[in-house]
N, C-alpha and C positions, 0 to 999 in steps of 0.2 A: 633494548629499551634505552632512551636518554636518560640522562642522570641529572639532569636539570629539574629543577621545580616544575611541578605541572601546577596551571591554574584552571580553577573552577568558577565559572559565572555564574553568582547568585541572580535573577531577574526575580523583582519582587515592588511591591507597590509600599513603597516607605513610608505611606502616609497609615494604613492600616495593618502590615505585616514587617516593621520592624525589629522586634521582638524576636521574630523570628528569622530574619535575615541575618543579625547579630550573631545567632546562636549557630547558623550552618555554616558560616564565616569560621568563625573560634574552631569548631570542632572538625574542618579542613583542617586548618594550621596547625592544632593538635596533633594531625595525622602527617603533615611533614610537608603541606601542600599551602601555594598562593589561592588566594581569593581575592575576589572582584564583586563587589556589590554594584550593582546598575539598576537605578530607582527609576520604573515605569510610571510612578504613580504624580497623579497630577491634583486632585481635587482636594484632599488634607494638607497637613501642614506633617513635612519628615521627619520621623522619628528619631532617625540617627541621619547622621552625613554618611554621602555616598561614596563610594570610589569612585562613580560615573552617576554624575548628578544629573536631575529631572532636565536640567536647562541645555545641558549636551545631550540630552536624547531628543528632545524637543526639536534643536538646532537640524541635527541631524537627521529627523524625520520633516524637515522641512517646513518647521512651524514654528513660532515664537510663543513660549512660556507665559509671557505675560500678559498676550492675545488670550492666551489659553483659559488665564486665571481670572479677566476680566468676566468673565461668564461660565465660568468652568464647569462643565459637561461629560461624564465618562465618553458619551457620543461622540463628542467634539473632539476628545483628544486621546482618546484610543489610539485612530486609525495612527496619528500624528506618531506615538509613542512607539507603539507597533513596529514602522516603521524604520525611526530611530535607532531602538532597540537593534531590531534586522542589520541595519547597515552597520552599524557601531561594531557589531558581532561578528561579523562577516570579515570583516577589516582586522579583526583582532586574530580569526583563524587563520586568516592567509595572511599574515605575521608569527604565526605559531606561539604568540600571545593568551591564546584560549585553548582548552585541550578537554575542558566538558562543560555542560551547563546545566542545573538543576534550579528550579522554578516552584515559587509556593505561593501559594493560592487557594482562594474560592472559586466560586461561577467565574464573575470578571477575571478576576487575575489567572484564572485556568486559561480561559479563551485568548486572554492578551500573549500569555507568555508561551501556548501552544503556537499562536500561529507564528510565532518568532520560529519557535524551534522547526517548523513545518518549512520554513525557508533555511535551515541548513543542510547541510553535506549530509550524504547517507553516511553513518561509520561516525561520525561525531558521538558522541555520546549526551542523549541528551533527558534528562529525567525529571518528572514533571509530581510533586507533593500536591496533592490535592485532596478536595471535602466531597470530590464528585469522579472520584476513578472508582466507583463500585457499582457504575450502572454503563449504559451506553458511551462509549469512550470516542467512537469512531471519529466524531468532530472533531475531537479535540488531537487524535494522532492521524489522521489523514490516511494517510500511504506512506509516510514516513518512518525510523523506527524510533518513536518515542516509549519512553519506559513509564508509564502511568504508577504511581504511588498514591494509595489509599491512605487519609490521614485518620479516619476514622474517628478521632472528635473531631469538632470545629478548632480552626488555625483563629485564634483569639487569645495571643501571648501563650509563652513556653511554661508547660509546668512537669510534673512527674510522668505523667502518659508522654507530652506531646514531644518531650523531650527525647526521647529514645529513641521514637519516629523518625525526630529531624538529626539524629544522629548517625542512624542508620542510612539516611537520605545522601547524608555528605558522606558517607563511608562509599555506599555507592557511586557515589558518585566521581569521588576522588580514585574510586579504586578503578574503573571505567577510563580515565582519563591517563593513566599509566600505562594502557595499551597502543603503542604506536601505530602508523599509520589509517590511511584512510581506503573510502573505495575509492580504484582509481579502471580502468581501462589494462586487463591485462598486457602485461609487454609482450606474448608471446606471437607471432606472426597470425597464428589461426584467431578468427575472434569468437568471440564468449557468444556461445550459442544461449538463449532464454527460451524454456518450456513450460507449457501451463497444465496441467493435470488437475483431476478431480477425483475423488475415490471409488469412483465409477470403474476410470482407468489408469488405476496407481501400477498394475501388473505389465500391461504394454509400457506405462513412463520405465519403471525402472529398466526394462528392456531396452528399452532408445538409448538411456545415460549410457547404460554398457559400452551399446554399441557404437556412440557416440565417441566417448572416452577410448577405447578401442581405435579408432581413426584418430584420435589426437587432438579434439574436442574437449575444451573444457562446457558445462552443462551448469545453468541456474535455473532453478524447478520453480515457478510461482503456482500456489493454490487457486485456483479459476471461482474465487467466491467474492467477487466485484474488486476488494481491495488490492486481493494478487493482481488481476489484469492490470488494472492501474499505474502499481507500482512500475511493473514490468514495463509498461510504455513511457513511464515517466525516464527510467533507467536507458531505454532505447536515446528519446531526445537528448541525454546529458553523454549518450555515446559511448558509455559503457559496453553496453548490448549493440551485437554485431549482425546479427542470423537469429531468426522467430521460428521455432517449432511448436505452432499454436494448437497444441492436441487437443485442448479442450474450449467448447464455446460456452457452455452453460452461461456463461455471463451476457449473451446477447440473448439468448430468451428468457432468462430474468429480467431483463432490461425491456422487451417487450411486452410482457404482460406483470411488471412486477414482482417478483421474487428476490428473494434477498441476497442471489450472486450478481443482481443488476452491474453490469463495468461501466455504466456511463455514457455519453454521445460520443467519446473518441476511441472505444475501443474499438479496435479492427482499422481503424483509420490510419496509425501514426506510425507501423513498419513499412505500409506501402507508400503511404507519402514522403517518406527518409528513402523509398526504395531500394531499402533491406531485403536480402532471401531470405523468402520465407514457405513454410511447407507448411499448409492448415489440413484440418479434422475437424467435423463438427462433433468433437465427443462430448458425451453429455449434453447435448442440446435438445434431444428428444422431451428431456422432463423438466421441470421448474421446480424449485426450493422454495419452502414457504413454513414460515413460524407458526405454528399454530399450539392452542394447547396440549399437553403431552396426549399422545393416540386418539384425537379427536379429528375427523375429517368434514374439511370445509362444506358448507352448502354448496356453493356453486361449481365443488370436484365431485359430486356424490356420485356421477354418474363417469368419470374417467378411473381408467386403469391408475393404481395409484400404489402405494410402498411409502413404509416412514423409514428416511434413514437413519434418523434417533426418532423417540418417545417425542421431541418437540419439531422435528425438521418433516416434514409433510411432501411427497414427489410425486406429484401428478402427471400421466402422460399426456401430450399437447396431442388433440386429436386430429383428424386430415387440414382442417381449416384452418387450426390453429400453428401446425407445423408453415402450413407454408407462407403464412405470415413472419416467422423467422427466418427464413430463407429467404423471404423478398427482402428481410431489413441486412442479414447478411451481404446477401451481393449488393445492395444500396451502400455500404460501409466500404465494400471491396474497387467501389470508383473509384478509390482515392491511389488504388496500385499504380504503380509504372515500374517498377521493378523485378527480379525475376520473382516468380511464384507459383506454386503448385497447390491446386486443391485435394486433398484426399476423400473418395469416398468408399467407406468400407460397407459394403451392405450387404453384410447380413447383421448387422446392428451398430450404433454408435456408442455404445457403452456398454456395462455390466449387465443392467438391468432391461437392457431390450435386446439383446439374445434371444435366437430358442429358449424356450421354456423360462425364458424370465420373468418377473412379473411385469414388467411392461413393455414386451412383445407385439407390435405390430407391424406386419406386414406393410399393409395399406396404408397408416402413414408415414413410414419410412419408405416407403415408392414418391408419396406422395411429395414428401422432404429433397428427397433426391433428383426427382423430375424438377421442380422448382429452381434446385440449386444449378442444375445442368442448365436450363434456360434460362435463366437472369445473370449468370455469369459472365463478369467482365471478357474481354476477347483477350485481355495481357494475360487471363492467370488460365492455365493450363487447368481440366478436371481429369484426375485418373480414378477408374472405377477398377476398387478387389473387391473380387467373390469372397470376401471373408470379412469378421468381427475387429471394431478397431482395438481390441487386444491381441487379436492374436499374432503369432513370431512370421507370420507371412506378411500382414500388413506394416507392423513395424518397423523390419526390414528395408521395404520397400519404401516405405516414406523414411526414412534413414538414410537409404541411399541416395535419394533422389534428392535429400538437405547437403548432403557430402559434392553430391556431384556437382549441386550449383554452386558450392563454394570452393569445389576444386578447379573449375572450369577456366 
């Protein structure tokens, strides 16, 4: 680790959370550590002076301050500040000027100072003090890894509670910032293979790393519950990610009928357009995820095969119609291949739960599934059909091998 100062960037709206900026400042430096206050805020009048005043982030977001204040608008000068903020940031890490950032807020200043953080570097350290990290966060961390903090009263000046909070904030924060490097792109010859799993088929993934790791593969697992996909494609573009061992789909029939592993309109797109090897499995795609009350099943599943994976997560199985609806959006996403790739289909199930004797076990539409997949298939991506379950040490094997041999080739 360097022996140098590490600096922390306060992002905070001077006009209303001063108070508070002052105090995550001090209780850095306390701790041995630089600070940087950067005033996002444009509509009040700043509390304290900034390290990095409203007017250089302004500048720097491409907008003029005093534009701003002739009519001044959160609307109007968000994006502007946003912006700012971003490049200001950006500029200060690839200088090694910045080495974490934590962020205090309400609604606005959550949203303003999240989507900053959402444009930096995975591995940055970035932590976000808020009146609204105790419900649905996802907006506000994206696919990114931001550390959400609960401030649990409202952020309206430091007293005896709020103070502890924002003590522990910069302790975090600062303690985060002490850990060198970043993600980068291993330097090793072989590249960083990415796998997506669901707990359907967590027994076949662990099997693959093995086997993976075993050939001299290093292996990154993403959870296939909208946001892992995501991320995992995101990490492909910035080129990290070498080789897609897409085990699991679940997030393209969320995506088709709604469920809450939905990946988006680019998932399945952006390995074959980078024309990445890649070796797929529709695991888990037979069932759909859905919030419901805890043991309460929907009206409109009453009549499908169906399993709660917890008391509130609800798994309906997608019947002949509805299967092959996901497979036509499947091979619709798979146009975008041109490099090499391999479909797997294991049939005698695609997950845990559609097995023999599982509870949602069927035949007819995993024939149904499977015929669809075979004929809508691109003519680039190779389909190989195993007589067996995609858990089982024959199947993963075999799709193992055949991720090895495209990248030994």
């Amino acid at each position: 680790m360097s022996q140098s100062k590490r600096t922390v960037v306060i992002l905070a709206t001077l006009d209303t959370k001063a108070e508070e900026a002052a105090f995550l400042k001090q209780q850095v430096q306390a701790l041995g550590g630089n600070a940087v206050i950067l005033d996002m805020g444009v509509v009040g009048h700043a509390g304290i002076a900034a390290d990095v005043p409203r007017e250089a982030v302004a500048t720097a977001g491409g907008g003029d301050l005093a534009a701003l204040l002739a009519a001044p608008t959160r609307e109007a000068a968000g994006p502007v500040m946003v912006a700012g903020a971003t490049k200001l940031l950006l500029t200060m890490i690839a200088a090694g000027r910045a080495h974490a950032v934590v962020g205090v807020g309400g609604t606005q200043g959550t949203t303003s100072c999240t989507q900053v953080m959402q444009a930096l570097p995975y591995g940055f350290p970035k932590l976000m003090v808020s009146t609204v990290a105790s419900g649905d966060t996802s907006r506000f961390v994206g696919i990114k890894d931001i550390t959400m903090m609960f401030s649990v009263s409202d952020l309206l000046g430091v007293n005896a509670f709020t103070a502890r909070i924002l003590a522990n904030a910069a302790a975090a924060a600062y303690g985060m910032s002490l850990v060198d490097g970043r993600v980068e792109t291993p330097r090793s010859a072989k590249p960083l293979i990415a796998m997506t799993n669901l707990g359907v088929l967590t027994d076949g993934a662990t099997l693959a790393m093995k086997l993976f790791r075993e050939a001299g593969y290093d292996v990154v697992v993403f959870h296939a519950v909208g946001s892992g996909g995501r991320a995992m494609e995101q990490l492909m573009k910035e080129g990290v990610i070498g080789a897609v061992f897409d085990y699991a789909l679940g997030e393209i029939a969320d995506e088709v009928f709604g469920g809450l592993r939905a990946g988006g309109p680019e998932r399945l797109t952006v390995a074959g357009s980078l024309g990445l090897p890649q070796v797929i499995c529709p695991g888990g795609a037979e069932h759909l995820g859905l919030f419901v009350e805890a043991n309460v099943v929907p009206e409109a599943y009453r009549t499908h095969q169906h399993v709660f994976h917890s008391p509130v997560i609800f798994v309906p199985r997608l019947n002949r119609e509805e299967i092959v609806r996901v497979a036509e959006d499947i091979c619709k996403r798979l146009q975008h291949t041109h490099g090499k790739a391999v479909f797997m289909l294991p049939l005698r199930g695609v997950g845990r739960y559609s097995v023999a004797g599982g509870p949602l076990y069927d035949r007819e539409s995993d024939a149904a599934f499977f015929a669809a997949l075979t004929a809508g298939m691109p003519a680039a991506i190779e389909v190989v059909e195993v007589d067996a379950d995609a858990e089982a040490d024959v199947f993963v094997r075999e799709a193992v091998r055949r991720m090895v041999a495209m990248l030994e080739r």
